[in-house]
N, C-alpha and C positions, 0 to 999 in steps of 0.2 A: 504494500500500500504506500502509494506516495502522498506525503505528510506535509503541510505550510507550515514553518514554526514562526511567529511570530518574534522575533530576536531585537532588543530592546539595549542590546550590548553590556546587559547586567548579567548576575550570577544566576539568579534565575531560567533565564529562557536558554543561555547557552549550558544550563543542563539537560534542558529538556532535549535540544537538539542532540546531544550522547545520549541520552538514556533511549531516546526513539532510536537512532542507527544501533544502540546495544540489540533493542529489541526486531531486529531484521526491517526499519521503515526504511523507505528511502526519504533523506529529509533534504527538505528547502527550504532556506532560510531567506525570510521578508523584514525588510526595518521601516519601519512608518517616520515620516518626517511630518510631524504634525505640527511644532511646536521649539523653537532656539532660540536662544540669544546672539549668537552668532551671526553675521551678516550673510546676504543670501548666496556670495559669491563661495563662503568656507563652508567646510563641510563641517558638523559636529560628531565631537568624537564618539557619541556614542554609535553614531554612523559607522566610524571609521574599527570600531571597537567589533563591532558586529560582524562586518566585513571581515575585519583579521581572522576572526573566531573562525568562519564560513571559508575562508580558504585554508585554515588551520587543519578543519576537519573533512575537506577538499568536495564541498557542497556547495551546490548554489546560493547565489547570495542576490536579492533584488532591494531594489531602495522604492518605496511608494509615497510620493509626493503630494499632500493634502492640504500644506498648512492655507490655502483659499478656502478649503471648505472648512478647515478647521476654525479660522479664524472667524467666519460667516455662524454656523453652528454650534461652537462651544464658545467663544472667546465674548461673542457680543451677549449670547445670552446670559452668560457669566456676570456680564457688568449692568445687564438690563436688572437682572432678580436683585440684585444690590441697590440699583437706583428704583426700586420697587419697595425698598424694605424689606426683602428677607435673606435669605441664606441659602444661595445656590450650592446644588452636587454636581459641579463639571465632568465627573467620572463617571455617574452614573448616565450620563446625558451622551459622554463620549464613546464607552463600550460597547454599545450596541450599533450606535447612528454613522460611526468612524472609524474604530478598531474590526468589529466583528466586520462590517459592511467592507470597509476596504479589504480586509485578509480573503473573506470569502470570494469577492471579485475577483483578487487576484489569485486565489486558489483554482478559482473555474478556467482562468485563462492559461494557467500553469499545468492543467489538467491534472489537480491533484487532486486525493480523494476530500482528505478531509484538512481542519486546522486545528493549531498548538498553540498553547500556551503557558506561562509560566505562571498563573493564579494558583493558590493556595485553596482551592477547591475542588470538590467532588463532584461527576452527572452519575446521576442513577436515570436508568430507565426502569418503567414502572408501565404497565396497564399501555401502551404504545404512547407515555407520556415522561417527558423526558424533566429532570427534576435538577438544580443543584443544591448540592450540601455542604455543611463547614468542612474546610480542611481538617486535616490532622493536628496541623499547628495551629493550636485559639490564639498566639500569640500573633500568626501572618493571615488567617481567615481572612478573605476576602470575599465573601460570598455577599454581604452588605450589599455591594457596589455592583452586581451582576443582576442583581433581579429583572431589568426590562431584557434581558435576552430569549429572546423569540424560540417558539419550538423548533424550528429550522436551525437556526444559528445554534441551540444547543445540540441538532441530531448530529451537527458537522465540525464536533469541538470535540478535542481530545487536552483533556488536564493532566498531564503524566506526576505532578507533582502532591496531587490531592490529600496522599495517605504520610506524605515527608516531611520532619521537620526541618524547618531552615538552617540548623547546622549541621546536621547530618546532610544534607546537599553541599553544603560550603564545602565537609571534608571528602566528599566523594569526586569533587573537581581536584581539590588540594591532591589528592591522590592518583589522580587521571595527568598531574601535570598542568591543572590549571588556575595555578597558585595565585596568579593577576586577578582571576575572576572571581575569586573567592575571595581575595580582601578586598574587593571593592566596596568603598562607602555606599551604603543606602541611602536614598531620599524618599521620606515616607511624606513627603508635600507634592499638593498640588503641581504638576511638569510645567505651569508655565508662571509660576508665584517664585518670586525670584527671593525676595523677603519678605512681605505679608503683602494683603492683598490689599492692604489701604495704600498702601505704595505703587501698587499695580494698578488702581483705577486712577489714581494719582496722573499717571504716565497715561493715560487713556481717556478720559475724560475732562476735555479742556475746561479749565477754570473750575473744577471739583469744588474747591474750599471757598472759593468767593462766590459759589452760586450758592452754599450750602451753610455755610457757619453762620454761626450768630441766632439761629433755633435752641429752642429750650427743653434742658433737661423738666418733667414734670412730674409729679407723685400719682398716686391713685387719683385721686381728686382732681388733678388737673390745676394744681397748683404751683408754679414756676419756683424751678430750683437754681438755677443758673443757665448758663449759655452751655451749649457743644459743640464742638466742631463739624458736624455738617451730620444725619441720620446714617449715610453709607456710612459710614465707619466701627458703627455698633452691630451687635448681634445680640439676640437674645441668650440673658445666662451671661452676656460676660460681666467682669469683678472689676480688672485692671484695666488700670488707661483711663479708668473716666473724670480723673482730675477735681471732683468735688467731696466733699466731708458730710457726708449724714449722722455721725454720732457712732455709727455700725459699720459693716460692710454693706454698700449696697450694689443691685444688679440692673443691668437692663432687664426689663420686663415684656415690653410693646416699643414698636417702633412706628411712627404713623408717617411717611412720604408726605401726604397731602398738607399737613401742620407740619413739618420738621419738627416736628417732637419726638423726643424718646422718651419714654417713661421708665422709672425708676422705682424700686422698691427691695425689699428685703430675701434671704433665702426661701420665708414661707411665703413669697407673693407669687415665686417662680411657679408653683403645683398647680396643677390642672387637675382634673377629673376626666378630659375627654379632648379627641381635636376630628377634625374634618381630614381627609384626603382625596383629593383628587387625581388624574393622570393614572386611575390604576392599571396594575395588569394581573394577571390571575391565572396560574396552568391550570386551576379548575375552581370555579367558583362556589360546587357545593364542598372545600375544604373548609372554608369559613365556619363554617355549623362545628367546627373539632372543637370539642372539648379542651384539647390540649394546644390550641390557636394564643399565640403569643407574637406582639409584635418589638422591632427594636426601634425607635425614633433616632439613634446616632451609631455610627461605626463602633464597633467594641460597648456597646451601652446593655447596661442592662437590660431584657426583656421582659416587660411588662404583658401581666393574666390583663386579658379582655374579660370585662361584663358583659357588655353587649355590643355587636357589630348589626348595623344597619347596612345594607345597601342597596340606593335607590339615584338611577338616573347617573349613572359612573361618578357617583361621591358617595366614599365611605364614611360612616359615622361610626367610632369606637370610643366605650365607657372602659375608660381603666377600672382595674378590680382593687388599685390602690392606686394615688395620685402620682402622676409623671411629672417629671422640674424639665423646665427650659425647653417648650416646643419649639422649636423654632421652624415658623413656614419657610417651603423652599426647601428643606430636605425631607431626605427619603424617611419613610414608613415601611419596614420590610416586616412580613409574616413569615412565619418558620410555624411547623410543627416539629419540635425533637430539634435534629441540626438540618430538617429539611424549609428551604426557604420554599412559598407555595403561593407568594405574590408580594404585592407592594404600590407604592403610590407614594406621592410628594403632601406634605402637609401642608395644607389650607390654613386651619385657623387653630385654637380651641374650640369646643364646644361650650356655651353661655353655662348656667344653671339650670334655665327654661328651657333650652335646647336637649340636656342630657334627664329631665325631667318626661318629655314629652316622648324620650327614647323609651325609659325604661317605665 
């Protein structure tokens, strides 16, 4: 079977590439340029890194050139959900619409069978429905950030690293001779957040702070606490940086676009009882009814028991069975049963009192 690994020039993917020819594939290796700091005449080394690897292990090696759609696609909607007041997942938006969409292209024209990659997750298929689960490693799980991946795009995906933890990979390169790729630093950020992302819209949206500062911090009440620097800059749940004195710690709470206000309040102001999702997707709709249906609102976050899940007209309504801190709209809402994820959607809102009242 001839095999697309998607090769990233990290420790990762170029293990995958040995462990697939260990296991008799024929591999090809693809590097996506989506995204550099580099000017467009240099090549970035993670390019060059991939490459090396790929003639190292004497396999094809292709370069696929995105960054227009990438930057159309991910980069504007990235800075749109900011100047919107919430909190975009660039990754979950990009793996499917960019990563998956491009390998799979270029696997059909490579006439390969299927694609690779280096995620810390498991497909099961099930019932002719195809499922991911958490890695082996809870520490590199990445199954969070896969949920919108299509039944197709999962029937044609091979995870070779699902059941591995990340350094027993390191030292299986180390031992293979590929001691460079195995001390490579990690970047567990954002690929195109160079230093936080208030610096990146910074660089992208002209005149950020003079269209935007001079808005007021407010309490519950809507009572003015001081000035802030402009609403993009906050997120819900955050502590630091907010430059004012309440007496306590306090947090961002709400953030409202249309007032330039952010509202502020304490750790117990953060908890909810319930929130809205939209955008969802679902490998089977009657899983929701499981008993054992738990959602996570953040990467590595704890997973919170469901009360009750409504859905009606592609927005979900879910009652926490104990209250969740720090919703923040604009990311992902993933469902698992067990370490099986079974859908997900982006958060809308909280839900009111009168709202989770009329649910349950």
């Amino acid at each position: 079977m001839r095999v697309l690994v998607g090769m990233s020039g990290g420790v990762d993917s170029s293990a995958v590439c040995i462990m697939l020819m260990d296991m008799g594939y024929e591999v090809v290796g693809a590097t996506l340029r989506m995204w550099e700091r580099t000017s467009d005449n240099e090549e970035p080394q993670f390019i060059t890194d991939a490459r090396n690897l790929a003639n190292r292990l004497g396999i094809e090696h292709h370069v696929i050139d995105i960054r227009d759609q990438f930057k159309e696609g991910v980069i504007k909607p990235f800075i749109d959900e900011y100047m919107n007041g919430r909190t975009p997942n660039p990754c979950v938006m990009c793996n499917p619409n960019f990563k998956w969409a491009s390998l799979m292209a270029t696997a059909d024209k490579l006439k390969c069978d299927k694609i690779a990659t280096g995620h810390y997750v498991n497909i099961i298929e099930e019932n002719n429905r195809f499922f991911i689960e958490e890695g082996g490693d809870g520490t590199k799980d990445q199954s969070y950030f896969l949920w919108q991946l299509s039944q197709e795009q999962l029937s044609q995906t091979i995870f070779p690293l699902g059941r591995y933890i990340k350094s027993d990979v390191k030292e299986m390169m180390r031992q293979r001779g590929f001691e460079s790729s195995a001390n490579k630093t990690e970047s567990m950020e954002i690929c195109f957040i160079e230093k936080d992302y208030r610096t990146f819209l910074r660089q992208n949206v002209k005149d950020i702070d003079q269209r935007f500062a001079g808005g007021y911090f407010v309490d519950k009440l809507g009572k003015r606490l001081g000035q802030h620097k402009g609403y993009p800059f906050y997120t819900i749940g955050q502590r630091k940086g907010l430059e004012i004195a309440l007496g306590r710690p306090a947090y961002v709470t709400k953030i409202n676009p249309i007032k330039n206000t952010v509202k502020l309040g304490f750790e117990e102001d953060l908890f909810v009882n319930g929130m809205k999702i939209d955008g969802c997707k679902f490998v089977d709709e009657s899983l929701l009814s499981s008993a054992d249906l738990v959602v996570r609102i953040r990467y590595r976050g704890t997973p919170y028991k469901i009360k009750k899940l409504v859905l009606a007209e592609e927005v979900v309504s879910v009652v926490f069975d104990s209250p969740a801190s720090a919703i923040a709209p604009g990311q992902s809402a993933v469902f698992y049963i067990g370490n099986r994820v079974v859908g997900g959607g982006f958060i809308n809102s909280p839900l009111s009192d009168r709202e989770i009242e009329a649910i349950l």
